[in-house]
TIKEFI-643113 format. One record per residue: residue number from 1; residue in one letter; x, z, y of N, C-alpha, C, O in turn. Coordinates in nm, 2 decimals. Example, Ala and Ser with C-alpha at 12.3 -4.5 7.8 and 13.67 -1.06 7.14 Angstrom:
<1,A,<1.32,0.78,-0.57>,<1.23,0.78,-0.45>,<1.32,0.78,-0.33>,<1.42,0.85,-0.33>>;
<2,S,<1.28,0.71,-0.22>,<1.37,0.71,-0.11>,<1.29,0.79,0.00>,<1.34,0.80,0.11>>;
//
This chain:
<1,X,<0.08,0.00,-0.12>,<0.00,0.00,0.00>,<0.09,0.00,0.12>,<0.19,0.07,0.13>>;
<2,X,<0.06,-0.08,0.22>,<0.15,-0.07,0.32>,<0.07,0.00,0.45>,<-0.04,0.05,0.45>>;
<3,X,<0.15,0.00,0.55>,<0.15,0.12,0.67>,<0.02,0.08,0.70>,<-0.06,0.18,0.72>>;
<4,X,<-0.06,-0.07,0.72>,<-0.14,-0.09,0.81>,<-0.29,-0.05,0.69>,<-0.40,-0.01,0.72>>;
<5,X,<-0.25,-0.08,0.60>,<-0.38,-0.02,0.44>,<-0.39,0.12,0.50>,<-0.49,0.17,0.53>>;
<6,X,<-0.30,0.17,0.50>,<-0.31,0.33,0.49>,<-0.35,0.35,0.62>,<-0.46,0.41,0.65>>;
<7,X,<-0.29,0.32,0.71>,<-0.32,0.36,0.91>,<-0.51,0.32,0.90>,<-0.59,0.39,0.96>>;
<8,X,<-0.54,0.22,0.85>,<-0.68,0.15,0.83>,<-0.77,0.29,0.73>,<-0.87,0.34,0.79>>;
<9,X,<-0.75,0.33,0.64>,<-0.76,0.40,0.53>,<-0.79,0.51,0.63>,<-0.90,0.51,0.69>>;
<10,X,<-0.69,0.59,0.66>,<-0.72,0.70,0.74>,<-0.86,0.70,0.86>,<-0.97,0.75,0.86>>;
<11,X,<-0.78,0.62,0.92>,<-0.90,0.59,1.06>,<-1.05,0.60,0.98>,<-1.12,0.70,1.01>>;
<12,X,<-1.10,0.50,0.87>,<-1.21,0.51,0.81>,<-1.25,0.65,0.76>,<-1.36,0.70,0.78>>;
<13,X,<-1.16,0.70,0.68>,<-1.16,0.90,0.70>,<-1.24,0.96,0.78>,<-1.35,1.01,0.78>>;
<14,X,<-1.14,0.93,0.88>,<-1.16,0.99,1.01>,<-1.33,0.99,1.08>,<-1.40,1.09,1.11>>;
<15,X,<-1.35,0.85,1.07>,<-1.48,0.84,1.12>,<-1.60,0.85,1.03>,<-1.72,0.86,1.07>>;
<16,X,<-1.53,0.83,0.90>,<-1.67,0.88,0.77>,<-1.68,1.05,0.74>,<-1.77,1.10,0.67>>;
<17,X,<-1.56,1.12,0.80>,<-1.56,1.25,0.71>,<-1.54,1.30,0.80>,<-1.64,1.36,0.85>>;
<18,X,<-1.42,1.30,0.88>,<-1.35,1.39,0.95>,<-1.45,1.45,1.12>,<-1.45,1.56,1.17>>;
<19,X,<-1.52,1.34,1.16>,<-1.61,1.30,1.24>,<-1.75,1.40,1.24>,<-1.80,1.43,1.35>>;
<20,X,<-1.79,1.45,1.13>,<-1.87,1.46,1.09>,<-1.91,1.65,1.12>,<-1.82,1.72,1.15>>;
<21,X,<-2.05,1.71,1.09>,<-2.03,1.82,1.09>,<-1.99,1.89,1.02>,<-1.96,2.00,1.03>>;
<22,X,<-1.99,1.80,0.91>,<-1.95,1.86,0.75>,<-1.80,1.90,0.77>,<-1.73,2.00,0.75>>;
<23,X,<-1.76,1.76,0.81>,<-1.61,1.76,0.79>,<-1.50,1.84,0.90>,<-1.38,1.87,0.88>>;
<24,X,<-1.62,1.87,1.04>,<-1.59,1.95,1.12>,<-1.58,2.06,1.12>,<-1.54,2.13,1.22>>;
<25,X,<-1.64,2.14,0.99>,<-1.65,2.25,0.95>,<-1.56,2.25,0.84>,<-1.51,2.36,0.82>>;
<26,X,<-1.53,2.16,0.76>,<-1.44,2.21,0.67>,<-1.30,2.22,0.71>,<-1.21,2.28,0.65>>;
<27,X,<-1.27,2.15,0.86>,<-1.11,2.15,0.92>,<-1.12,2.30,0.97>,<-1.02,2.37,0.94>>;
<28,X,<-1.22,2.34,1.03>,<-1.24,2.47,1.10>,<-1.21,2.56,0.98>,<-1.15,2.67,1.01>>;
<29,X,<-1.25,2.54,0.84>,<-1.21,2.68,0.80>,<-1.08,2.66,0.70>,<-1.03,2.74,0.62>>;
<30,X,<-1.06,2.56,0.74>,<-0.86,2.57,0.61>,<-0.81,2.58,0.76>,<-0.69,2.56,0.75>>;
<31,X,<-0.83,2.60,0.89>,<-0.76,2.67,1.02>,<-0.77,2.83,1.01>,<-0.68,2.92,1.00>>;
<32,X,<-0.86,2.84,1.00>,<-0.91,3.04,0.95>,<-0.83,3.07,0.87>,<-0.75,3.17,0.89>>;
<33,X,<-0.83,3.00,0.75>,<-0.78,3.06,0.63>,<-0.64,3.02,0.64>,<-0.60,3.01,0.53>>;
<34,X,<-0.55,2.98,0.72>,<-0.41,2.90,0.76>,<-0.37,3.04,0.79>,<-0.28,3.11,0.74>>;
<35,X,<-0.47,3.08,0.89>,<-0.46,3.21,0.99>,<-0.44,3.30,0.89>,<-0.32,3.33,0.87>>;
<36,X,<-0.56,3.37,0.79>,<-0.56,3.43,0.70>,<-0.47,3.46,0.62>,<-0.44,3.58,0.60>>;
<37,X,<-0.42,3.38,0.55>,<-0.30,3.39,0.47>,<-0.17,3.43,0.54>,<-0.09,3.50,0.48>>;
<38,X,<-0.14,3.35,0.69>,<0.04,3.36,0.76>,<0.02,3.57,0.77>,<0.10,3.66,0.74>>;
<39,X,<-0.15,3.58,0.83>,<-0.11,3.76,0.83>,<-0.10,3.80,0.70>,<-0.01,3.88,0.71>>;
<40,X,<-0.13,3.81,0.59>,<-0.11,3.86,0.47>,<0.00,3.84,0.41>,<0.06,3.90,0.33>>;
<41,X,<0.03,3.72,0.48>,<0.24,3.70,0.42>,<0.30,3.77,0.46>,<0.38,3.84,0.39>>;
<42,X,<0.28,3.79,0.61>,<0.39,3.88,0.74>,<0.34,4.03,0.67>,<0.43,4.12,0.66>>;
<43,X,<0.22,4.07,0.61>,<0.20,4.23,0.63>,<0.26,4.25,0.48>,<0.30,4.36,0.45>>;
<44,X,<0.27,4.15,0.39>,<0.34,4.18,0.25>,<0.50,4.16,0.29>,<0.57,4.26,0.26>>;
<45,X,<0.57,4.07,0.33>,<0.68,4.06,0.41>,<0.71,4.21,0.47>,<0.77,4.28,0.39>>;
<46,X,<0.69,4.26,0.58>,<0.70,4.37,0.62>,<0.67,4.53,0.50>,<0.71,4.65,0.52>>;
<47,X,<0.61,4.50,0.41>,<0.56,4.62,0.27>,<0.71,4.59,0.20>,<0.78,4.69,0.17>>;
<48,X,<0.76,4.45,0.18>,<0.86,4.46,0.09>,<0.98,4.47,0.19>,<1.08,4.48,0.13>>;
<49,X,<1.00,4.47,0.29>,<1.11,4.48,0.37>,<1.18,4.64,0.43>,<1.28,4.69,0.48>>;
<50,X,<1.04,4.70,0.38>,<1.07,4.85,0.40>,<1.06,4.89,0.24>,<1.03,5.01,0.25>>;
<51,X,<1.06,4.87,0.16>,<1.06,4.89,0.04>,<0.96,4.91,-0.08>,<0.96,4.96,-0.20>>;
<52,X,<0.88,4.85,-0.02>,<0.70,4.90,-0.10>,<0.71,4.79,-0.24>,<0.77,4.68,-0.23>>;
<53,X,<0.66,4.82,-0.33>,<0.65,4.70,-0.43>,<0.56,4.62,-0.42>,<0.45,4.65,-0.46>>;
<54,X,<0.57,4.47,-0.37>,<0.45,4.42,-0.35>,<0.38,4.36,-0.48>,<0.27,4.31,-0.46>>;
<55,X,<0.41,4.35,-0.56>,<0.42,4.22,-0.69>,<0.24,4.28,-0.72>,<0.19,4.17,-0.75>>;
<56,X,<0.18,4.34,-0.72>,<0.01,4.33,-0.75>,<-0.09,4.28,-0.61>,<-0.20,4.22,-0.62>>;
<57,X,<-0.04,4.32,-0.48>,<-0.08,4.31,-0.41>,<-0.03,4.12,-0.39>,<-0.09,4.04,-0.32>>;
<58,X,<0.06,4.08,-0.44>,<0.05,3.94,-0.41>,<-0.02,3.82,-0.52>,<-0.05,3.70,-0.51>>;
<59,X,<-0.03,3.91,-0.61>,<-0.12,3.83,-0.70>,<-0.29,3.85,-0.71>,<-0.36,3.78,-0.78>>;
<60,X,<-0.33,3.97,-0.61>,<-0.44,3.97,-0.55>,<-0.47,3.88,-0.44>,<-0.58,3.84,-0.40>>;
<61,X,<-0.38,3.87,-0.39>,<-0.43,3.82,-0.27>,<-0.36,3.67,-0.22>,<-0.41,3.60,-0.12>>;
<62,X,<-0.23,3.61,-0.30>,<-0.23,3.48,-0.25>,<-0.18,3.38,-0.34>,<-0.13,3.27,-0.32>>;
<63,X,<-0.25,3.47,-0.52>,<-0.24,3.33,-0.59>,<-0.42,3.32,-0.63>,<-0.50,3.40,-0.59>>;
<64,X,<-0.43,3.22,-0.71>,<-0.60,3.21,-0.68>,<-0.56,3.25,-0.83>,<-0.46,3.27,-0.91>>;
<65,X,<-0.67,3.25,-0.82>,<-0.73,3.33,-0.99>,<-0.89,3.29,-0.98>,<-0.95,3.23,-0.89>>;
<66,X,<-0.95,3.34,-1.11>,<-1.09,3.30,-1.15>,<-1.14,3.43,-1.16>,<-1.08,3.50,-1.25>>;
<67,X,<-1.26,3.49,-1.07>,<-1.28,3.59,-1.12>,<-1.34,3.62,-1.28>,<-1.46,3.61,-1.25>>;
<68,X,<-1.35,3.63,-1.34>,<-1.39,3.65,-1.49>,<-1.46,3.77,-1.51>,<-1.54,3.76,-1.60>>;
<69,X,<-1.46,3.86,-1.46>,<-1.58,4.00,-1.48>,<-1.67,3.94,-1.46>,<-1.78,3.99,-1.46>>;
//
């Protein structure tokens, strides 16, 4: 595929999805959750830099899992 398939490709995105309210809300919340996660990095970052064990608190909170209960 060359630059102008893909630059074309996009644009059509853009105005089928990205445009849209749907799609205006789903950019809105992988920005939240962008948000969400950098503080949960920095406050586990800071737990293990003063010595805390983080290793359960990061598999709660920034690998996905399936709840199963």
């Amino acid at each position: 595929m060359g630059k102008e398939a893909l630059v074309e490709r996009f644009q059509r995105f853009r105005h089928d999805y990205l445009d849209t309210p749907t799609g205006r809300e789903h950019h809105q919340k992988e920005v939240r959750e962008q948000s969400e996660v950098q503080a949960i990095y920095q406050n586990l970052r800071a737990k293990q830099q003063s010595g805390e064990d983080i290793t359960d608190e990061v598999l709660k909170r920034l690998l996905p899992y399936a709840d199963n209960s």
